[in-house]
C-alpha positions as CSV (number, residue, x, y, z in Angstrom):
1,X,6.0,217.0,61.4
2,X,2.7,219.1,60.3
3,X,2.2,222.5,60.5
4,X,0.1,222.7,63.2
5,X,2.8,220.8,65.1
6,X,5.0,223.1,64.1
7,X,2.9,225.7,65.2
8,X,2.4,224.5,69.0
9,X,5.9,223.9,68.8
10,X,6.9,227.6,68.2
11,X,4.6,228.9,70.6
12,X,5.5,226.3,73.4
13,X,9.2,227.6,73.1
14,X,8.2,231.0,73.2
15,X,6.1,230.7,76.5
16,X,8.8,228.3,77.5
17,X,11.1,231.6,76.9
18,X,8.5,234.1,78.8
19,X,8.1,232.0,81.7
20,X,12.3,231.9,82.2
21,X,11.9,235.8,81.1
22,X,9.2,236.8,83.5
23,X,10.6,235.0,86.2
24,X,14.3,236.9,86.2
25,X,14.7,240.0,88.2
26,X,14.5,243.5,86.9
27,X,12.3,243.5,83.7
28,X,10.5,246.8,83.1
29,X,7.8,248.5,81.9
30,X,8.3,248.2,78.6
31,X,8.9,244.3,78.9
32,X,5.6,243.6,80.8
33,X,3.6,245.8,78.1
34,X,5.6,242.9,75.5
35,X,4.3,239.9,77.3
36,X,1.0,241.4,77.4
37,X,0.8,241.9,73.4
38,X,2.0,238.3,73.1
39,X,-0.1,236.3,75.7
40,X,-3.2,238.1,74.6
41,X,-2.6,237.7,71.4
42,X,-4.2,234.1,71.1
43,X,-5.5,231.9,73.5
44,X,-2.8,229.4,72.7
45,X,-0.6,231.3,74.1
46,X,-2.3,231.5,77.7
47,X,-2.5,227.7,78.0
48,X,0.8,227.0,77.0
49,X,2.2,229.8,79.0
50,X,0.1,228.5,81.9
51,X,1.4,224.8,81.5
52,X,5.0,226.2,81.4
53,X,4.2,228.5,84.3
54,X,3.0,225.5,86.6
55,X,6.2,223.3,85.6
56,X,8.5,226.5,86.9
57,X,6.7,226.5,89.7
58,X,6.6,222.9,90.5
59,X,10.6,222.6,89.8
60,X,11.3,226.1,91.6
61,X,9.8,224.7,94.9
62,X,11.2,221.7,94.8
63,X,14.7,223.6,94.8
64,X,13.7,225.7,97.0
65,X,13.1,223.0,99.3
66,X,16.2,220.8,98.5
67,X,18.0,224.3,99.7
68,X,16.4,224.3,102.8
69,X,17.2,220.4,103.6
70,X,20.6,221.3,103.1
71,X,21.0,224.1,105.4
72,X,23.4,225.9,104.0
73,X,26.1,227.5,106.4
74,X,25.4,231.2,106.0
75,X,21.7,230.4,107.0
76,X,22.9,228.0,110.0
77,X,20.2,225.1,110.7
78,X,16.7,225.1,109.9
79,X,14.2,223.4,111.3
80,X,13.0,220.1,110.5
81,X,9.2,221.0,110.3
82,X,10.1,223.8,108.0
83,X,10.7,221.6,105.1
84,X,8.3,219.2,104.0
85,X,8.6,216.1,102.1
86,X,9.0,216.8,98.6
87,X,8.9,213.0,97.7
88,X,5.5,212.5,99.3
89,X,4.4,216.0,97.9
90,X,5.6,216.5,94.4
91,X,2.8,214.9,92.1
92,X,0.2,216.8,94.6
93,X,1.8,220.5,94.2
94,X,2.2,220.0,90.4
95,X,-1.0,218.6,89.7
96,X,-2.9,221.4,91.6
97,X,-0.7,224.0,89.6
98,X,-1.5,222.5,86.5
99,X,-5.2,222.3,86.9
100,X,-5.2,226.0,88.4
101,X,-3.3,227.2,85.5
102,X,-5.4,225.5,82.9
103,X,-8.4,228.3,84.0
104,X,-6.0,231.1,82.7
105,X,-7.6,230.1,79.5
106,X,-10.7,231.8,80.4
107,X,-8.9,235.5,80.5
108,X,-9.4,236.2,76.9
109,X,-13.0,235.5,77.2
110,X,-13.6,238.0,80.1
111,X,-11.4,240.8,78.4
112,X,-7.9,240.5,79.7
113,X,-7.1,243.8,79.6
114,X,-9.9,244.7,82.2
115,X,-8.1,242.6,84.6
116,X,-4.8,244.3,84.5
117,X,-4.8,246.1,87.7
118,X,-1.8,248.9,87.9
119,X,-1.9,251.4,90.9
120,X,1.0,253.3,93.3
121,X,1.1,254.4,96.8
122,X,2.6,256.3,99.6
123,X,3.1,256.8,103.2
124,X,3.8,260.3,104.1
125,X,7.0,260.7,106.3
126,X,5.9,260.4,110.2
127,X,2.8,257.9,109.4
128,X,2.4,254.2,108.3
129,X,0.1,252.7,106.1
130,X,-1.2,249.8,105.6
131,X,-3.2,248.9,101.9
132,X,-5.0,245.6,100.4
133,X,-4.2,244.3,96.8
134,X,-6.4,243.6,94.2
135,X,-5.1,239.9,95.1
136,X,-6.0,240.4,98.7
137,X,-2.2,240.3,99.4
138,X,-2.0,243.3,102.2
139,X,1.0,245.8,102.7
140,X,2.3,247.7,105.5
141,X,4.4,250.6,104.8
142,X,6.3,252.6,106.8
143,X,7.0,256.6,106.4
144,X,8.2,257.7,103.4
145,X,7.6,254.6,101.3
146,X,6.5,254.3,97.8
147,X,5.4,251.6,95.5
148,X,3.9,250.9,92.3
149,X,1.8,247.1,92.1
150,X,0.8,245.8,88.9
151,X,-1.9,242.7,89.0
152,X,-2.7,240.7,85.9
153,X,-4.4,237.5,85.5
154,X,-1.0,236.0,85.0
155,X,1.3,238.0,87.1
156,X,1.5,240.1,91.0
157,X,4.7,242.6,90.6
158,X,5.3,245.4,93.2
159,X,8.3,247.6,92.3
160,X,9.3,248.8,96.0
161,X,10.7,252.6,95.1
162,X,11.7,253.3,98.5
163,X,11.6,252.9,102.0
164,X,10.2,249.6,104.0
165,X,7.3,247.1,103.2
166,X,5.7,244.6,105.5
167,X,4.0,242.0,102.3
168,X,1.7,239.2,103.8
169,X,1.1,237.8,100.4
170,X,-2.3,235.7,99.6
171,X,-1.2,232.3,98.6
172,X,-2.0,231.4,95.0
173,X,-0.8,228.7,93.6
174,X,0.3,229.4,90.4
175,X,0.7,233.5,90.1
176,X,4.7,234.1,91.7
177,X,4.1,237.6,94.1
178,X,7.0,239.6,93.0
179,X,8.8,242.8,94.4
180,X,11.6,244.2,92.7
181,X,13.3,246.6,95.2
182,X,16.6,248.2,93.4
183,X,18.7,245.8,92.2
184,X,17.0,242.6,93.6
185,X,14.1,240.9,93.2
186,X,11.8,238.8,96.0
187,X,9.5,236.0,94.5
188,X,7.4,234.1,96.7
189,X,3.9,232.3,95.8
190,X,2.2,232.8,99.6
191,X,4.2,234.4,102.7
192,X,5.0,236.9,105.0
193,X,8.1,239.3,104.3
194,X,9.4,242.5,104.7
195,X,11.8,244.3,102.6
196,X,13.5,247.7,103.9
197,X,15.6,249.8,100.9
198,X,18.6,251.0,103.6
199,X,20.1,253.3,100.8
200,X,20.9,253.0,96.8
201,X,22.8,249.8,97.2
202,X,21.7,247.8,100.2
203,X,18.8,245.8,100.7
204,X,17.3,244.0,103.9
205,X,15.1,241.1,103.1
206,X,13.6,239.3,106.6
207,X,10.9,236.1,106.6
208,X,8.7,235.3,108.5
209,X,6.0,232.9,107.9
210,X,6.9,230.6,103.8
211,X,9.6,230.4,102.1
212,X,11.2,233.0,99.6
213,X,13.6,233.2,96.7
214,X,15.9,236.5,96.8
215,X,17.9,237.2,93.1
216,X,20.3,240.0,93.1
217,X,21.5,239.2,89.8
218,X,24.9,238.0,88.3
219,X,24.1,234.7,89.7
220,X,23.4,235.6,93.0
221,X,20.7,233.8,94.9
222,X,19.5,232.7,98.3
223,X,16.7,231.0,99.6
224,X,15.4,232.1,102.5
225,X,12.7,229.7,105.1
226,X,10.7,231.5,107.6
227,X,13.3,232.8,111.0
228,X,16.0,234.0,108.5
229,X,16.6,237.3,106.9
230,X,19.7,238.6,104.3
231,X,21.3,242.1,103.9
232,X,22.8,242.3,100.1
233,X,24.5,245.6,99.2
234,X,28.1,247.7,98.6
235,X,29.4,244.0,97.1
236,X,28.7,242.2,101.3
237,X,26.1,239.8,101.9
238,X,25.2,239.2,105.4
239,X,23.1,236.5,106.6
240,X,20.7,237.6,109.4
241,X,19.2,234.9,111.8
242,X,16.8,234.4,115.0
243,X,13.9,236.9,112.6
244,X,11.0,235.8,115.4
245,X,7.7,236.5,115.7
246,X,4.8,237.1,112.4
247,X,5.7,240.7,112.0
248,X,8.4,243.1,111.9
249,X,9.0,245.4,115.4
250,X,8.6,248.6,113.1
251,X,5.4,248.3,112.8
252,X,5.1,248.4,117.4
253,X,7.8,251.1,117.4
254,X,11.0,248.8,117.7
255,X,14.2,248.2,115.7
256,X,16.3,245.2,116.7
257,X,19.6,246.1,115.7
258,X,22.4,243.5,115.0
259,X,25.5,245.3,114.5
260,X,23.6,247.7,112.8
261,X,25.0,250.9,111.9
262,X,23.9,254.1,113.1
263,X,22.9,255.6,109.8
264,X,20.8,252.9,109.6
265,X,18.7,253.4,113.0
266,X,18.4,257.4,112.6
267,X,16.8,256.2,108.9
268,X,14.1,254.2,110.7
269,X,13.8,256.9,113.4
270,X,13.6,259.2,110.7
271,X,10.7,257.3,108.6
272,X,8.1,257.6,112.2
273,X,9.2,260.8,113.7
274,X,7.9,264.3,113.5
275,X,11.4,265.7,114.0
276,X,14.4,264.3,111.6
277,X,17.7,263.3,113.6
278,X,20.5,264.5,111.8
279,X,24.4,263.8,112.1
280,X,26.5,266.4,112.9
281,X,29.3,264.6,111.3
282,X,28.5,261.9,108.6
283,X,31.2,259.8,110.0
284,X,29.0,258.8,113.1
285,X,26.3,257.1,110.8
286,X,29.1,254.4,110.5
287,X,29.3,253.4,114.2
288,X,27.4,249.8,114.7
289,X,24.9,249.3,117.8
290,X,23.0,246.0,118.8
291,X,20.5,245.8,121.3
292,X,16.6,246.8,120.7
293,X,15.8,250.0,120.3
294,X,12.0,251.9,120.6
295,X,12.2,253.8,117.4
296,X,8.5,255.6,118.3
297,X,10.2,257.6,120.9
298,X,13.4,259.1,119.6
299,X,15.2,260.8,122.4
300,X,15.2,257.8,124.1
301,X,16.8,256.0,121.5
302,X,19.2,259.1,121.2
303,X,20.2,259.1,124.8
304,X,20.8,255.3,124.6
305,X,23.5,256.1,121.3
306,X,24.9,258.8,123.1
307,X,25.4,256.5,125.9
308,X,26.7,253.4,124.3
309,X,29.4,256.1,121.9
310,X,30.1,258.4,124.4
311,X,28.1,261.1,121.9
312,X,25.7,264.1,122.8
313,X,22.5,265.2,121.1
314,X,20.3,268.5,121.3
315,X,16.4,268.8,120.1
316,X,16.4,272.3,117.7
317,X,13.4,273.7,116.5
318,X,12.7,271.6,113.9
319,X,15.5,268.7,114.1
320,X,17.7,266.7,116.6
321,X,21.1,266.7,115.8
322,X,23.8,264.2,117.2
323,X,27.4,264.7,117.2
324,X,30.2,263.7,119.6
């Protein structure tokens, strides 16, 4: 073997060894700042990383896919015209992610380091907010959210901080769209999703329009088509079905709760509302409640909790408060 065989070799394992690496959940700062020095390091790199990138891809949809045609139990059925042909597909979607990974190459020559795009925002408590990525990708936020979003030639990462994100993501079809929110991580090339952080453990994942993967490490992961929705968190996962329509109700005013706990619901009411609802006793904020509840106008939703758990509620000067 020659050196410069050699050579391609070494750097074809190590982008071989980003792409697995950039593609797991939870990497941080310091990680990304890594991959930077090596992929702009030599143009080499970019190709090959770009060639490995579009095989990922490729192979990750085609799982993603298989998943879907098997309709796994915890996700009940999904329908037919949800799932493509692969077999009739597969040469198509790889060839087009090659070809559109191949222009990577071209970073270096523009100055990669002017492309790398790295910004945060907020939505104050009471107020939502909706902003447009470098990518085009737009975001909805409810109250009290924050995120950070990093955009490079190579790469779209959100890290969701807290609170609740609508993401209808532009469709690329190479660069994954990634939000790492806690201790999972949502990758999707082109959908519509939103993610709500409940508390320090649990997550809420809901799709509507694509398909996405959900990793909450350890070996845990779901795929998720469009209609379906997953809470991970405290060690329980719970499969959530019947997700309809293109957008989440938060964003008209509604929660539609599904043996939903109480804590739960005062935290959305709590994100739009001028006036926090508090517990009286902590131990209510474990009660469940389905039905569909107008979060915009809180004493309605109070008076329908103190209805349905024989509870009262008084307005104060600056809080409601609930108790039994």
């Amino acid at each position: 073997m020659t050196a410069q065989r050699q050579e391609f070799d070494v750097i074809d394992r190590e982008a071989a060894e980003w792409v697995d690496r950039m593609n797991r959940p939870l990497h941080d700062a310091e990680v990304a700042a890594e991959f930077d020095r090596w992929i702009m390091g030599d143009p080499r790199h970019v190709e090959s990383y770009a060639r490995h990138q579009a095989l990922w891809q490729s192979g990750r949809l085609r799982s993603a896919l298989e998943a879907a045609e098997a309709a796994p139990d915890d996700f009940g059925t999904f329908e037919d015209e949800a799932v493509p042909n692969w077999a009739g597909q597969a040469w198509k979607q790889f060839a087009g992610f090659a070809a559109v990974a191949l222009c990577l190459v071209v970073v270096l020559s523009m100055g990669a380091r002017t492309l790398v795009s790295e910004s945060s925002y907020a939505a104050a408590r009471g107020t939502s907010r909706e902003v447009v990525l470098p990518d085009g990708s737009k975001v909805r936020m409810s109250g009290g959210t924050r995120m950070d979003v990093r955009i490079t030639p190579w790469s779209r990462e959100v890290a969701l901080q807290n609170g609740e994100a609508f993401f209808d993501v532009a469709h690329e079809k190479v660069r994954t769209f990634s939000v790492n929110a806690g201790d999972s991580r949502v990758t999707v090339l082109g959908t519509a999703f939103d993610i709500d952080l409940v508390d320090s453990q649990t997550r809420v994942v809901r799709v509507y329009r694509g398909l996405v993967s959900v990793d909450a490490g350890a070996g845990r992961q779901w795929r998720l088509p469009a209609g379906n929705g997953i809470e991970v968190g405290g060690g329980r996962v719970r499969s959530l079905g019947d997700v309809r329509g293109d957008h989440p109700g938060w964003i008209d005013g509604w929660f539609d709760a599904d043996d939903t706990s109480v804590q739960q619901l005062v935290q959305r009411i709590n994100r739009g509302s001028d006036l926090p609802v508090v517990l009286a006793d902590p131990g209510l904020g474990q009660l469940l409640v389905t039905g569909r509840f107008q979060t915009s106008d809180p004493e309605m939703v109070l008076e329908a909790l103190a209805a349905i758990h024989d509870l009262q509620w008084r307005k104060e000067k600056a809080r409601y408060v609930l108790s039994h």
